[in-house]
C-alpha positions in Angstrom: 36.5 8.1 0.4 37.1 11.3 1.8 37.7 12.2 5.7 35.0 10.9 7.7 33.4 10.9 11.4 34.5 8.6 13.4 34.2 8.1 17.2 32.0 9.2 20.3 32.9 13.0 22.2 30.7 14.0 24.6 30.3 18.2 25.0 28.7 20.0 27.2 26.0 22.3 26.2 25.8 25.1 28.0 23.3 27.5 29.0 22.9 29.6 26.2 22.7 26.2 23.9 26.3 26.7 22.7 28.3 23.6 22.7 31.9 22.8 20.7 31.9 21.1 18.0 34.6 18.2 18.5 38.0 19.5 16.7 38.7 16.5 14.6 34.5 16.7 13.5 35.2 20.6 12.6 38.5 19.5 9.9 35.7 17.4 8.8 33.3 20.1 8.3 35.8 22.7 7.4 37.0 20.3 4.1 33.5 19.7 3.3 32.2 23.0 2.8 33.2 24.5 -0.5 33.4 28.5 0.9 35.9 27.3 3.8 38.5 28.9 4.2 37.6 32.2 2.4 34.7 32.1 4.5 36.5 31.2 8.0 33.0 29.7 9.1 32.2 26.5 7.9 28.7 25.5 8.1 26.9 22.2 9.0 23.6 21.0 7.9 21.3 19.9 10.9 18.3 17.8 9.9 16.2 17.5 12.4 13.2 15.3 10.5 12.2 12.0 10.5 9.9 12.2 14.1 11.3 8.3 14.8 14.6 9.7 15.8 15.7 10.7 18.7 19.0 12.4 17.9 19.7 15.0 14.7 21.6 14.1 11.5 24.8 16.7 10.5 26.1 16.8 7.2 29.1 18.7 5.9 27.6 21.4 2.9 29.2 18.5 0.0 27.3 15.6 1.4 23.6 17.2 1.7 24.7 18.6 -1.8 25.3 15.2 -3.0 21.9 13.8 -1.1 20.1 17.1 -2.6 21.3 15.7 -6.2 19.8 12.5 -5.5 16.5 13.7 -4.3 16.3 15.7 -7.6 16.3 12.8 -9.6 13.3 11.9 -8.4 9.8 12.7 -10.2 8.5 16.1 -8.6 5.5 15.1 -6.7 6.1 11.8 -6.5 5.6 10.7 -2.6 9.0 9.5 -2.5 10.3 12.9 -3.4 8.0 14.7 -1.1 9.2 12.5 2.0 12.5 13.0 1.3 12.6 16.9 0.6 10.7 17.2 4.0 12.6 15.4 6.0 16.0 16.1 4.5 15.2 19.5 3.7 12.1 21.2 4.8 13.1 20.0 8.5 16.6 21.1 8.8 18.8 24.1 9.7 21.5 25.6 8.6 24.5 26.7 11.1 27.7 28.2 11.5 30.4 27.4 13.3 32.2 30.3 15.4 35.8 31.6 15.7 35.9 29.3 19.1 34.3 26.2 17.3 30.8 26.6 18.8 27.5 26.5 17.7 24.6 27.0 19.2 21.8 24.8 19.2 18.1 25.8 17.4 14.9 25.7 19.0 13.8 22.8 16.7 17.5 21.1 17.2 17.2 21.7 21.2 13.2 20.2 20.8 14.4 17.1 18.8 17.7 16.2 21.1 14.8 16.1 24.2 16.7 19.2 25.9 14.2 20.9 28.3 14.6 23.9 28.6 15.1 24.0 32.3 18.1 22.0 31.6 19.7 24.7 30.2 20.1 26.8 33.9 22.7 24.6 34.0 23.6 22.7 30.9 24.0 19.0 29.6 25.4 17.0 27.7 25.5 16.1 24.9 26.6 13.3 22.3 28.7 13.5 19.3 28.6 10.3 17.4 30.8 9.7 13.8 28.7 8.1 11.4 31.4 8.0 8.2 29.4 11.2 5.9 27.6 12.2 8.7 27.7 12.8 12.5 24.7 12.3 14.9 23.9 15.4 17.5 22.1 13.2 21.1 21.4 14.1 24.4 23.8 11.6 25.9 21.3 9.8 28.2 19.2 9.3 25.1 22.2 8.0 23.3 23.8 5.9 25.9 20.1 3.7 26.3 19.8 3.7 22.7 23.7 2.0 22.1 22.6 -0.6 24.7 19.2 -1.2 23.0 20.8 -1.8 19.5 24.1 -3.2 21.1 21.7 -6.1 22.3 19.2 -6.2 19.0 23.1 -6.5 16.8 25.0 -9.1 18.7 20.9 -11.2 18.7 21.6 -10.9 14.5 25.1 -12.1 14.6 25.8 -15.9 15.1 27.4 -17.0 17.7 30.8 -17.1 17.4 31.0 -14.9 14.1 33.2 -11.6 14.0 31.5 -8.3 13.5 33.6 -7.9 10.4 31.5 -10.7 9.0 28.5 -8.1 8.1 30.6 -6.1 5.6 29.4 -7.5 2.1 31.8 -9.5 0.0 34.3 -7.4 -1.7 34.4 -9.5 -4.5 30.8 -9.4 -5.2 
């Protein structure tokens, strides 16, 4: 597997919606974009569909190729399809990362997130959250109550007594 995201770094966003992307995330996204380093920006996907989400999904340019690939298999028109070209593709953005790391955050990112825009007088803060292939973008109130929710929901799954590790599936099957 290549390098992955991994880990929680909060960021404050400040009041012209720019906000660093965490260094160790940018190597990620920097060795996942195929015109990095001749192009000394890389770029990150930010899809910002799926309306039950609270947070936006970021992708390094090889992964959304990879999920682009697999949506392509799919019969054109087919409702599948449809879904997943709309929410993968129709609502996302493409951005570039500056000289100093930054990005700065879309309207429809900023909308998403739950960032009102008197909050950006002043800033906030928000969330980076590894998620192996792809990173999640939060506000980090949002994030925090949502970790507690499914924190509770998890451990409710998991048998008493049972390690966490015990949800990875059998290597040998």
């Amino acid at each position: 597997m290549a390098e992955s995201f991994r880990g929680e770094v909060v960021q404050k966003v400040d009041a012209k919606a720019r906000v660093s992307i965490p260094a160790a995330f940018r190597r990620v996204l920097e060795n996942g974009d195929p015109s990095w380093p001749e192009s000394p920006r890389p770029r990150v996907i930010m899809v910002y569909g799926d309306e039950r989400r609270r947070f936006v999904e970021c992708y390094p340019i090889n992964e959304m190729k990879r999920v682009e690939a697999l949506i392509a298999r799919l019969p054109k028109g087919s409702p599948r399809r449809r879904a997943l070209e709309r929410n993968l593709i129709t609502l996302s953005v493409t951005v570039e990362v500056d000289e100093d790391g930054r990005i700065v955050l879309p309207q429809k990112v900023r909308e998403k997130i739950g960032a009102a825009p008197e909050e950006f007088s002043g800033g906030f803060e928000a969330m980076f959250a590894g998620a192996l292939e792809t990173f999640q973008l939060w506000k980090r109130d949002a994030y925090e109550d949502e970790i507690a929710a499914q924190s509770l929901e998890e451990m409710e799954e998991l048998a008493e007594g049972l390690d966490i590790l015990s949800l990875l599936p059998d290597p040998e099957a």
